[in-house]
N, C-alpha and C positions, 0 to 999 in steps of 0.2 A: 808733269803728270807722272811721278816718280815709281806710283802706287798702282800706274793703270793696268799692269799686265797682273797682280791678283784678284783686281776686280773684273778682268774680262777671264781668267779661271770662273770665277764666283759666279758670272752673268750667263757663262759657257754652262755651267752645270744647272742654275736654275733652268734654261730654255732646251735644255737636249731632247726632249718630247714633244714639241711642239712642232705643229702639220701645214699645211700650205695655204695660203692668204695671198692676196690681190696686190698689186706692186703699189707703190706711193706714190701721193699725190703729184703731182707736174705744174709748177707753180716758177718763174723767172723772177725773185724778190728783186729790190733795187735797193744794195747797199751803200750808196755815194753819198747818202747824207750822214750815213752815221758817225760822231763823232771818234777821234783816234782812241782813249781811254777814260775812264772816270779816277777822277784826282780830289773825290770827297773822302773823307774818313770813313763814311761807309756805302757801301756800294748796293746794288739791284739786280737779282735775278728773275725774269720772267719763264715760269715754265706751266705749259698744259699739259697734264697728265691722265686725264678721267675725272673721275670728280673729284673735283675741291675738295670736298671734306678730307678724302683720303690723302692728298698731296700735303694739305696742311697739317693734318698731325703727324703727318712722317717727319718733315723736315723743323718740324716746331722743337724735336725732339736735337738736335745736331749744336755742339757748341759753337757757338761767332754768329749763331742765327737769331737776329736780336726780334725780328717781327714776321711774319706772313698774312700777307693779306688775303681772302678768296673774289677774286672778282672776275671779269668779263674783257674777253680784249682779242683782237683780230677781225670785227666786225664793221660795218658799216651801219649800225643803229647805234644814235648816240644814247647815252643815260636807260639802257637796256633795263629789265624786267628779268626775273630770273623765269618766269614764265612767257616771255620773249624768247629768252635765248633756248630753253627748251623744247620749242616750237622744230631747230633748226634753221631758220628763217632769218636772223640776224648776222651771221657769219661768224658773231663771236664763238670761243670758246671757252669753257669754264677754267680758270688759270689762277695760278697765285705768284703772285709780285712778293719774291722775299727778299728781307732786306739783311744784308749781313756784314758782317766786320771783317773783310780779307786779309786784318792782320790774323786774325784766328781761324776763320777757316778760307779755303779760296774758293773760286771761280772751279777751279777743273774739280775738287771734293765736290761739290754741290750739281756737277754735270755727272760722276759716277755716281752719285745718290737718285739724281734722275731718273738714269738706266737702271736703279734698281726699284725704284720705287713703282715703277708700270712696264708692261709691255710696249715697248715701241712698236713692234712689229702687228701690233692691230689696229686697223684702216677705219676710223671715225667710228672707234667704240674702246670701249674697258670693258670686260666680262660679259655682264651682263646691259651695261649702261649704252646707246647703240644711238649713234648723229654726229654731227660736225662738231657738233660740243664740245664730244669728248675726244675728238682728236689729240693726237699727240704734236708737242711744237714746243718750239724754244726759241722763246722773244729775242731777239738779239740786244744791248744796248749801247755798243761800241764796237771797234774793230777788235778790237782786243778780244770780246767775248766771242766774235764774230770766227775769228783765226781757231780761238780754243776749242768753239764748237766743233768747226769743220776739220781740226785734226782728229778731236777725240772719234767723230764719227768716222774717218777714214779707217782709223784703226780697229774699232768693230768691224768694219766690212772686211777690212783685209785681215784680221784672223777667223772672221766668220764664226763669231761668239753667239751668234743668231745663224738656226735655219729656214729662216723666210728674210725675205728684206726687209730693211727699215723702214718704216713712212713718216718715221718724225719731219714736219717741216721746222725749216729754219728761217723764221723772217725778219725782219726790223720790228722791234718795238713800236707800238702806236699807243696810242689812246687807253688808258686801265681805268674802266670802271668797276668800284671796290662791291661787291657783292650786298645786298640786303644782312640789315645787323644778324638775322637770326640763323647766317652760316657763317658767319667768324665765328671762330674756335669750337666748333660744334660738334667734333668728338670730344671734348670735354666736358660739355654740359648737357650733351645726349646720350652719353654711353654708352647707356641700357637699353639704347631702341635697338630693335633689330638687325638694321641695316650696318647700324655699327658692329654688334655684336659676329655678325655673319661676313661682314666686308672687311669693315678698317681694320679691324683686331686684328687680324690675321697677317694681314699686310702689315703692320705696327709690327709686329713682334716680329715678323721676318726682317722688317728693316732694321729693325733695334740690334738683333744677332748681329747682323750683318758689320754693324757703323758701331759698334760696340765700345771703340776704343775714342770716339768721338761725341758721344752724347754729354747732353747737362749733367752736371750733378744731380745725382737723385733720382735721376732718369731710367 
């Protein structure tokens, strides 16, 4: 993590305004089954960030990030409903499985993109968006990803780049149900609605600034 102490400047400056919120959730995962490392050519991040929409065209934008998926996962309802999981009533929450080439970008880039791409430090909501849905969390899928997480978050806490606490959970990977077709990639073929216009855009162009020296071609 060669890069982390400009991005917890960067993380320090976007959050210096922000006011006080309820501590995180209290949850004991059980990490003995997860494999030591992934040894495929291309590897799997699981992250919930708020809505989908919005995590997927942040990170669609980052090179080595060859796919994202929007789907469903940390739940106990199999083959969920996106009006299931809106309910709050499934336990999933809305996430996206990316999948990327760690020879171009790694694991710890794509854990600072995380932290910049939402607030951690709000308790089963984004903005306006407000349930267990949209919880914050980071699917773990090895030990490997396991160790990076929990140092990257150490070292948030111990320079206190946040003034509230973090509530990102950190659990084992389960079960990823890929989301109904008409939310893949759907700030690209919705643009112009609203929600886009007034949500993701803004969050897009802050994260573009940001990852600047990393995006696609043409990006």
């Amino acid at each position: 993590m060669r890069n982390i102490l400009i991005f917890l400047t960067v993380l320090f400056a976007l959050n210096s305004c922000q006011g006080q919120q309820q501590g995180p959730r209290v949850k004991k995962p059980d990490f003995t089954k997860l494999p030591a490392k992934n040894r495929a050519s291309l590897d799997t991040a699981t992250f919930a960030a708020g809505c989908f929409w919005c995590t997927e065209a942040q990170f669609k934008e980052l090179k080595g990030v060859v796919n994202v998926v929007s789907g469903y996962t940390g739940g106990w309802v199999a083959n969920p409903s996106y009006a299931q999981v809106c309910t709050g009533s499934t336990g999933h929450a809305e996430a996206t499985n990316i999948i990327f080439d760690p020879k171009v970008i790694s694991y710890d880039r794509l854990l600072e993109a995380f932290f910049v791409a939402h607030d951690p430090t709000e308790l089963n909501r984004q903005g306006n968006d407000v349930g267990t849905q949209y919880r914050s969390a980071i699917f773990v899928h090895d030990k490997e990803q396991l160790d990076k997480t929990q140092y990257y978050l150490s070292v948030l806490e111990k320079e206190k780049v946040f003034n509230k606490p973090i509530v990102t959970e950190v659990v084992p990977a389960t079960v990823f149900y890929p989301a109904e077709d008409y939310h893949q990639d759907y700030y690209r073929l919705n643009g112009k609605e609203p929600y886009c216009q007034l949500v993701i855009k803004p969050k897009l162009e802050k994260f573009k600034r940001i990852f600047s020296t990393v995006l696609k071609a043409g990006q």
